[in-house]
C-alpha positions in Angstrom: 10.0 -5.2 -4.6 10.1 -4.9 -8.2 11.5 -1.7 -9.7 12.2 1.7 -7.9 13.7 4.1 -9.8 12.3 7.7 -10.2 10.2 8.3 -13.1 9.4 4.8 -13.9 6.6 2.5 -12.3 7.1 1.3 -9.7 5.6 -2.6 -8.7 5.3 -4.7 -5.9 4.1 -8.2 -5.7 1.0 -8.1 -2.9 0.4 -11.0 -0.3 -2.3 -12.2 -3.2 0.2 -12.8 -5.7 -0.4 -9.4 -7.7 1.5 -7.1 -9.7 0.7 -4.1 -7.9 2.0 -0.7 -10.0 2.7 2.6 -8.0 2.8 5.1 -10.9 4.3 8.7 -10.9 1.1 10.2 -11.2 -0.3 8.1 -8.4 3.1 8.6 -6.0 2.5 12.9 -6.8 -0.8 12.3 -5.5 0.6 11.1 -2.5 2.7 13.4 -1.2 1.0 15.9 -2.2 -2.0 14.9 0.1 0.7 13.8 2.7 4.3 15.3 2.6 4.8 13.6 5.2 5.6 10.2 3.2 8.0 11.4 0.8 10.5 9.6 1.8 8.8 6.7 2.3 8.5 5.3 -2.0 10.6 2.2 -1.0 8.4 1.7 2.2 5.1 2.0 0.5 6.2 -1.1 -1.9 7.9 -3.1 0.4 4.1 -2.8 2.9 2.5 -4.6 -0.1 5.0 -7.0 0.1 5.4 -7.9 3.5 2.6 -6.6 5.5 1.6 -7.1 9.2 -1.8 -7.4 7.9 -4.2 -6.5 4.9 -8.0 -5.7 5.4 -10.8 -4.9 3.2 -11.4 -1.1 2.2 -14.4 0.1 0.7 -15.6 0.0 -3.0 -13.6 -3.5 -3.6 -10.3 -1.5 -2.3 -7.4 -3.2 0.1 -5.4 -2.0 2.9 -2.0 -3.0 3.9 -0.7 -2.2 6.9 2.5 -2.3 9.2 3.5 -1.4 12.4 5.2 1.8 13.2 4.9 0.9 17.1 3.8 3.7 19.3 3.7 6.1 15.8 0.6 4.2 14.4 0.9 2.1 11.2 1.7 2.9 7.8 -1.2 2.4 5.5 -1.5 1.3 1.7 -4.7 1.8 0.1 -4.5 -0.3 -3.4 -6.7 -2.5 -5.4 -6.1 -5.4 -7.5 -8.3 -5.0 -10.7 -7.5 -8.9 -11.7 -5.9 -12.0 -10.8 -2.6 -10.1 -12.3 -2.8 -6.4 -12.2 -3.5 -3.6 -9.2 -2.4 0.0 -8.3 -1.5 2.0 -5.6 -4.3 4.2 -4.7 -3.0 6.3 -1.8 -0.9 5.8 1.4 -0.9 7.6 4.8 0.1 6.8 8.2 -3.0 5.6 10.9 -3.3 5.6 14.7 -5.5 2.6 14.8 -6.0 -0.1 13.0 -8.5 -0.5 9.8 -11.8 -0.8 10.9 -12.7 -3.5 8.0 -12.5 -7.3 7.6 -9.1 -8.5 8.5 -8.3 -10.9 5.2 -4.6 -11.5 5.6 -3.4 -13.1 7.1 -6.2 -15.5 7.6 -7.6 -16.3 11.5 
């Protein structure tokens, strides 16, 4: 995890080898929409980093996800807009699974 203090960007490294950035505007959009993640900043990064699993999202987006056991997963919705740049889009927790492609890690 790269960087986490308040007010700055915040970056990850995702499973693809890209600098994903979770801005302050992006992270207010967030809890916001789901309060329920606001302590969960450090979390958030450390899914793009070490996932149980990434799958495709729609419009080009990804989704990484990790086990919260019987409490669903916690999801990342990002996307990487070249081989060295991406950004958070939004986070949430799941009860199932993503329904799209599984792409990491491969079968």
């Amino acid at each position: 995890m790269v960087g986490c203090l308040p007010g700055e960007i915040d970056r990850a490294i995702s499973v693809n080898d890209v600098l994903i950035r979770l801005p302050e505007e992006r992270w207010e959009h967030i809890i916001d929409s789901h309060f329920d993640l606001k302590n969960y900043r450090e979390d958030i990064l450390d899914v793009i980093e070490n996932p149980d699993a990434v799958y495709r999202g729609r419009s080009g987006s990804l989704i990484a996800i990790r086990s919260l056991g019987r409490c669903g997963f916690l999801a990342i919705f990002y996307r990487e807009t070249s081989q060295q740049d991406g950004f958070v889009i939004t986070a949430r927790f799941i009860d199932n699974r993503p329904g799209g492609e599984k792409v990491w890690p491969k079968q």
